[in-house]
N, C-alpha and C positions, 0 to 999 in steps of 0.2 A: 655383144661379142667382143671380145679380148684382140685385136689386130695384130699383137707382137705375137700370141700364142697361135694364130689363125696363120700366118706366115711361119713363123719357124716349123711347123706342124707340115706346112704344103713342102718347105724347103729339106724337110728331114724327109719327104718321099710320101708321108700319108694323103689318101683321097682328099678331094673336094669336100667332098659331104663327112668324111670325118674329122677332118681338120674343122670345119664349121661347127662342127656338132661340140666336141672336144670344146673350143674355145666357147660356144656358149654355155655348158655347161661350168670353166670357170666362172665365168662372167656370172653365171647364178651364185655360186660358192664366195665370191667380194660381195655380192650384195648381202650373203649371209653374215659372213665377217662383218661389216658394216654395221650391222641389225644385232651380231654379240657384242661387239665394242660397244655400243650402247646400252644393250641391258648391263653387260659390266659394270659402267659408269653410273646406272641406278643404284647397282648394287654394293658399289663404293661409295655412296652416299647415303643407304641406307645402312649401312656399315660406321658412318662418323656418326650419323644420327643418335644410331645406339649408343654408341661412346659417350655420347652426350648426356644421354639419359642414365647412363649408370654412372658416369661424372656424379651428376646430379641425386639418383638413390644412395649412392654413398654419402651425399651432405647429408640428405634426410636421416639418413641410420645414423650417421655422429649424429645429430641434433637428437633425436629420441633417445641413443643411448644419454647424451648430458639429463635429459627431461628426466628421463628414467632414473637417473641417481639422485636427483633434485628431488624428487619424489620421493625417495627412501628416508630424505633427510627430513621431509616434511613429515614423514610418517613417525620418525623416531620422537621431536618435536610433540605430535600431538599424544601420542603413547607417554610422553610426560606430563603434557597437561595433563590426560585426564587420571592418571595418578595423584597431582598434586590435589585435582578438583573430588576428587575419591576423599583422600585425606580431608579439606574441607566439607567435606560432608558427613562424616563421622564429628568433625571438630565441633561443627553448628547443632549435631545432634546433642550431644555433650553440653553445651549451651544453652539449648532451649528445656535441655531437660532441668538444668541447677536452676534455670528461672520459673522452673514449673516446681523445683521441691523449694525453693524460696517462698512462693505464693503459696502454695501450703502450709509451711511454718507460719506463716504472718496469720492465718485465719487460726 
């Protein structure tokens, strides 16, 4: 029970048992207040938490996007080897064929 609200309550004219009643029923109401000011206070920590972690998914998404274009570079890269390796491979066929009509002439 609340003693200021349990006196001011008798002193403004109300009964005994309503003034008691009155203040204990604040007196439950601070303990609720007490009981939200702490879930609050989880909830403002699981609030920076988050922050924290999309701090954090925004490096990872830069970092994938850098990967991701490193990748395209890699891909242009090998899209020329195997062009060049294409080419070489017509070239060596051309090769082995003049050493195949060589060896025929010579017989």
């Amino acid at each position: 029970m609340i003693r200021e609200v349990y006196e001011a309550l008798k002193e403004a004219g109300a009964s005994e048992a309503k003034a008691a009643a009155a203040a204990e029923a604040l007196a439950g109401y601070a303990r609720y207040e007490e009981r939200f000011t702490r879930i609050e206070d989880r909830f403002t920590r699981v609030e920076d938490r988050l922050g924290r972690v999309e701090d954090r998914l925004d490096r990872m998404e830069s970092h994938l996007d850098r990967m991701h274009s490193e990748f395209g570079v890699v891909r242009t890269d090998l899209a020329a080897i195997t062009a060049q390796l294409g080419m070489l491979h017509w070239l060596l066929g051309g090769v082995a064929m003049g050493i195949v009509l060589l060896l025929i002439r010579t017989f």
